[in-house]
C-alpha positions in Angstrom: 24.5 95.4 40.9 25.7 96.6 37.3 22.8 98.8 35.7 23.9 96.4 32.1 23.0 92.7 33.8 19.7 94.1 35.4 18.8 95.6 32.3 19.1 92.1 30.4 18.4 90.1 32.8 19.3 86.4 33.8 18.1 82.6 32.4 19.2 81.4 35.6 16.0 82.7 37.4 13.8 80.5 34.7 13.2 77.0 35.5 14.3 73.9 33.5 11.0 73.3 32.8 9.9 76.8 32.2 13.0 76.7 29.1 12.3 73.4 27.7 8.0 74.3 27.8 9.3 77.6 25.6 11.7 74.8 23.2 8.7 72.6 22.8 6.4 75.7 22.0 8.5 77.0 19.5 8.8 73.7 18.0 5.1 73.3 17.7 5.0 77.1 16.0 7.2 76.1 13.5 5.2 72.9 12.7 1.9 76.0 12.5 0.2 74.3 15.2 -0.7 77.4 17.4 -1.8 75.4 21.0 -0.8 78.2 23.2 -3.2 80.5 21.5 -6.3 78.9 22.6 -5.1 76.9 25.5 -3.9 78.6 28.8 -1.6 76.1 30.2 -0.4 73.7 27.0 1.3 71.3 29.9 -1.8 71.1 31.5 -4.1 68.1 31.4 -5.5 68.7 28.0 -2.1 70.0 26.6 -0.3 67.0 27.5 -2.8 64.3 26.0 -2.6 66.5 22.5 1.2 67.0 22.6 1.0 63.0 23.5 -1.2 62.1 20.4 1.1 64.1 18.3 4.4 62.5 19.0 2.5 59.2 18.4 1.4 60.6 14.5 -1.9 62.1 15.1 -2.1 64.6 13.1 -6.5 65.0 12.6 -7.2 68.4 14.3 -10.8 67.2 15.3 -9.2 64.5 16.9 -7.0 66.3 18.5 -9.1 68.6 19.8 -11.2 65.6 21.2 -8.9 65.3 23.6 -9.8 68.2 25.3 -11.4 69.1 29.0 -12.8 71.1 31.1 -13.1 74.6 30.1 -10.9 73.7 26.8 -13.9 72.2 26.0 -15.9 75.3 25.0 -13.2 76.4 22.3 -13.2 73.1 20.2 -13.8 75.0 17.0 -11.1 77.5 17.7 -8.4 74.6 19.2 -9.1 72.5 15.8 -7.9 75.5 13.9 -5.5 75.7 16.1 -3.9 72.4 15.7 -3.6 72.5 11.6 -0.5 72.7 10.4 2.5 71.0 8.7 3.6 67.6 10.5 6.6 65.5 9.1 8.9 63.4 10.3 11.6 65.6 11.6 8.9 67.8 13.3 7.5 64.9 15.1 11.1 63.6 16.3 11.8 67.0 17.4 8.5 67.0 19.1 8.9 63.4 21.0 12.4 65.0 22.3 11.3 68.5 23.4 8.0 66.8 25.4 10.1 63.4 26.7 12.4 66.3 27.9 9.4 67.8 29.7 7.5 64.8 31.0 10.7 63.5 32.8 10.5 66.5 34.7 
């Protein structure tokens, strides 16, 4: 094996999924709305009903944060924080893309 491709490694080991979780995450980050630093998993249960209520316009962190479970529960003050940020209209589109992309999946 050349020494150069082990040392940068391959995409084709990461998943479809895996790449378009990483899209949608870094469109949230530019939107300020920091989900993956309170919630483990932000395709889990919990992570899909918020990413859900954002590409349908809701943009109230305590509402958001409603929408919690389980465990996820227990942060609510730290996930509202979390989910402030900047929401227009192209971040939204690009939002209903990157998780439509994911939910077909």
């Amino acid at each position: 094996m050349n020494s150069q491709l082990a040392w940068t490694g391959s995409n084709r080991s990461t998943s479809p999924v895996s790449r378009a979780c990483n899209r949608l995450q870094k469109v949230l980050e530019g939107a300020n709305i920091k989900l993956a630093s309170v919630a483990t998993d932000i395709l889990g249960r919990s992570g899909r009903e918020m990413l859900s209520a954002l590409v349908g316009g809701e943009t109230e962190p305590a509402v958001l944060a409603e929408l919690a479970h389980g465990k996820l529960r227990q942060k609510l003050p730290a996930l509202q924080r979390a989910m402030l940020g900047q929401c227009g209209a192209h971040q939204r589109f690009l939002r209903s893309r990157r998780f439509s992309s994911i939910s077909t999946s």
